[in-house]
N, C-alpha and C positions, 0 to 999 in steps of 0.2 A: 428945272428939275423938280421932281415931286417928294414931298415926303414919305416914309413910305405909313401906311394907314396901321392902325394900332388894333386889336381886337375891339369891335365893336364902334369904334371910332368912324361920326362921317367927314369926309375931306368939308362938304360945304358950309356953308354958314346957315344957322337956323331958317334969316329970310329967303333962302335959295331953295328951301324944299318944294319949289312946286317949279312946273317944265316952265323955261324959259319961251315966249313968244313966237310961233312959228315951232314948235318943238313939243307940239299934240299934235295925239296921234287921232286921227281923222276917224269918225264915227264908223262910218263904211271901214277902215282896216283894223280897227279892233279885235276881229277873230285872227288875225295873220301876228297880233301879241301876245293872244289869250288862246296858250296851246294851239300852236300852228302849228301843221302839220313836221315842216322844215325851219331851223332854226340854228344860225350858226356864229358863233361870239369869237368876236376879233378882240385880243388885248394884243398889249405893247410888250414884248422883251425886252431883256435887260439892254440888249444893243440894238434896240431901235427898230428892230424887223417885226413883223407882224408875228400873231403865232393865232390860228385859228381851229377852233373845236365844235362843234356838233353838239347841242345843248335840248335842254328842254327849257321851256317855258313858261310863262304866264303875266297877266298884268294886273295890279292892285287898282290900278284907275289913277295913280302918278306912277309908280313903279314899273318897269320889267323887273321881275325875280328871274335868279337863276339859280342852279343850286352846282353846286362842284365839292371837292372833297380839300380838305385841307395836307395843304405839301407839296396836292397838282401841281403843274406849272402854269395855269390858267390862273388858278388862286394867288400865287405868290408874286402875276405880271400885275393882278388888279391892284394889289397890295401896295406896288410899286408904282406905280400908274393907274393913277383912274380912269383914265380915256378907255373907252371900247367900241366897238360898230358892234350892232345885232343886224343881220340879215334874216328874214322871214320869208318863206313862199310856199304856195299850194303847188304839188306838181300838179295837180290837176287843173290849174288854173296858171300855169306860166307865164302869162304876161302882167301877174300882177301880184306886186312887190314891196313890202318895209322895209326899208332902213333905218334905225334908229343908232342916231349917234349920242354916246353919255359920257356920264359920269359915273364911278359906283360912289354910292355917299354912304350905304352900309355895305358892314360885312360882318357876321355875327352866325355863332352856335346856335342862339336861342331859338328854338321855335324850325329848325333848319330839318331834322328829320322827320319831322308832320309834313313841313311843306313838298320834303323828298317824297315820302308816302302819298302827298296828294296827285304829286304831278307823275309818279308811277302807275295810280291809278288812269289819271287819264291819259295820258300816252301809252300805257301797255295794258292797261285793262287788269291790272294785279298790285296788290298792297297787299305786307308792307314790301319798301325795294328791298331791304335788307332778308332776305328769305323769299320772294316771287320772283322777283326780278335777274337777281344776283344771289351766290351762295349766301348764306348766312353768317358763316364764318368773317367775312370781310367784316361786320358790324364791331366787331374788335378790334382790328385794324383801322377802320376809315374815318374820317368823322366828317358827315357832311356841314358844309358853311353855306349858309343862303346870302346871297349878297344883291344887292337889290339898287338898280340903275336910273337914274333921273335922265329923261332924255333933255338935250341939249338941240338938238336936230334929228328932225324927222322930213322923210321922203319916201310918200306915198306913189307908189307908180299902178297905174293900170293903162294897159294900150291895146284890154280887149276888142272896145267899140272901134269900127271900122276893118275888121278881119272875118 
């Protein structure tokens, strides 16, 4: 059982901040981390079943970031669970694929609607989210959480060559 993460709290221990071996992400699939097209975050419910959402992204160079609203139920499965799959793909490039398996080791306010606003900019072309993207009114209501995933396993696929 996991505990469940505290505001700002990471599950890992300070020497585990960096991807464990075989769990970088490979030069060549970098763009498929860093605002891929497609992007879809698997966590763990409270019973065990997967529960999967359609995410934006990006990567720090140890990180995947992702950004969700606090109270989701994406937010409140990490919380309880660190474990998650990220799936990445271009459709225009279907046969070639990321999977990154983690952990989230933060999960934090700080700095959480710059990075909402950056990644609106590049997946829609409009900043800030709160007033381009979505009403503005929500911005009273919502409070984005950036919560940012140390990959444990990575699985690079391409099976362009020879088609």
């Amino acid at each position: 059982m996991y505990r469940r993460m505290a505001e700002g709290k990471p599950y890992l221990k300070p020497d585990q901040s960096r991807p464990a071996p075989g769990a970088v992400i490979p030069p060549d699939f970098i763009d498929l981390a860093d605002c891929p097209p497609i992007a879809a975050l698997t966590t763990v419910m409270p019973d065990g079943s997967p529960q999967t959402s359609v995410v934006w992204c990006d990567f720090d160079g140890t990180h995947v970031r992702v950004n969700t609203m606090r109270g989701f139920r994406k937010e409140k499965n990490m919380r309880t669970n660190p474990k998650v799959t990220l799936l990445c793909y271009d459709p225009a490039e279907t046969l070639r694929s990321l999977e990154i398996r983690g952990s989230v080791v933060e999960m934090t306010e700080e700095g959480a609607i710059e990075h909402l606003d950056g990644l609106s900019m590049r997946y829609a072309g409009a900043a800030p989210y709160f007033g381009r993207c979505i009403d503005a009114k929500f911005r009273e209501t919502e409070t984005p959480v950036l919560c940012r995933i140390l990959p444990t396993r990575v699985l690079a696929n391409d099976w362009r060559e020879g088609c």
